[in-house]
VMD Tcl script that draws the C-alpha trace (Angstrom):
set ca {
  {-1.67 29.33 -21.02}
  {1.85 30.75 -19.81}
  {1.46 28.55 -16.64}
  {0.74 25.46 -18.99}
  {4.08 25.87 -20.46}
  {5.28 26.78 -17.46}
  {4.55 23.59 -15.78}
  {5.71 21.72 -19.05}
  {9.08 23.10 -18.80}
  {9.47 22.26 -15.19}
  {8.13 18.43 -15.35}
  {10.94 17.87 -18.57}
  {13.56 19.98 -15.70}
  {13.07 17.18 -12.79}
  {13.97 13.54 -12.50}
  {12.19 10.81 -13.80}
  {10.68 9.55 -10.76}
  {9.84 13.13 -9.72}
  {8.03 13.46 -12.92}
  {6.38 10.25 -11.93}
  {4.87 10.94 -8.81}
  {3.72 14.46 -10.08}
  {1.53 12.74 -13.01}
  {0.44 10.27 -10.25}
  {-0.86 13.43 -8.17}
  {-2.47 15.29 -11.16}
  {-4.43 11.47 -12.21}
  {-5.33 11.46 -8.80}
  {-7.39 14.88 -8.54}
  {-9.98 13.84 -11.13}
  {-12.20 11.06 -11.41}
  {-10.02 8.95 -14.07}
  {-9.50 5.71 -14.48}
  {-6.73 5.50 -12.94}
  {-8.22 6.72 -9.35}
  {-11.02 4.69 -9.63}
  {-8.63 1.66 -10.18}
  {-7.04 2.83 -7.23}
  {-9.66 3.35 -4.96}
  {-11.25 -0.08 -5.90}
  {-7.46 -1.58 -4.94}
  {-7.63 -0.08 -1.68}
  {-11.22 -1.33 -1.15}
  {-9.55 -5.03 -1.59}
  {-6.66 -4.73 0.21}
  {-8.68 -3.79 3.44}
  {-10.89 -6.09 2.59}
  {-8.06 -8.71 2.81}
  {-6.62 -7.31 6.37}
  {-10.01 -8.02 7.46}
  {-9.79 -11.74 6.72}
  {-6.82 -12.15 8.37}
  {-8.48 -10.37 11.47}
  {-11.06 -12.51 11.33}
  {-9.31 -15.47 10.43}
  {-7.25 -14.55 14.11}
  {-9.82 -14.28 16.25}
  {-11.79 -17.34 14.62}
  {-7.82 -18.91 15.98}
  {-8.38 -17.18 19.57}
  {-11.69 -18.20 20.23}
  {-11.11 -21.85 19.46}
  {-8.12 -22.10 21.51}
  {-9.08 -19.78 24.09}
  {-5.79 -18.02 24.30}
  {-3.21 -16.59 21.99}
  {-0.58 -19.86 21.70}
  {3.19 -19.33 22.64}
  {5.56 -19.56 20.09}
  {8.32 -21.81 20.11}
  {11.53 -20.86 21.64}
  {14.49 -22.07 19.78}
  {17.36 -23.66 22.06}
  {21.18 -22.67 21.34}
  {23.58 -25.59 20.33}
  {26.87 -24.99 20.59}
  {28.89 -26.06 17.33}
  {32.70 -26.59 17.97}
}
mol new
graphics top color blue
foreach p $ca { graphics top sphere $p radius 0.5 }
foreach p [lrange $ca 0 end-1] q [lrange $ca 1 end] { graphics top cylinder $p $q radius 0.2 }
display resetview
């Protein structure tokens, strides 16, 4: 119980976004919500890098080779 309080009075001690990112960490431990939400985000967003793998090599195997980009030419302005 004294560490409970403990802990209280050093979350209301630190900054805002200290206090922040330590209720981020203690959500994260158990099986809330709010780590399931997060773990199904992560799930999408590498999901989503995949695509745009795929979606590249669908582009390379068409082509045959990776294309060149197009080099810009200087103009002098006077």
């Amino acid at each position: 119980m004294a560490e409970e309080k403990n802990e209280t009075v050093n979350e209301q001690m630190i900054c805002p976004i200290g206090r922040l990112f330590l209720k981020l960490e203690k959500a994260s431990r158990r099986k809330s919500k709010f780590a399931k939400h997060l773990s199904r985000s992560q799930i999408e967003l590498l999901k989503a890098v995949r695509y745009l793998i795929d979606e590249k090599i669908e582009d390379l195997e068409k082509t045959g080779q990776p294309q060149e980009k197009k080099k810009s030419t200087p103009i002098n302005v006077e």
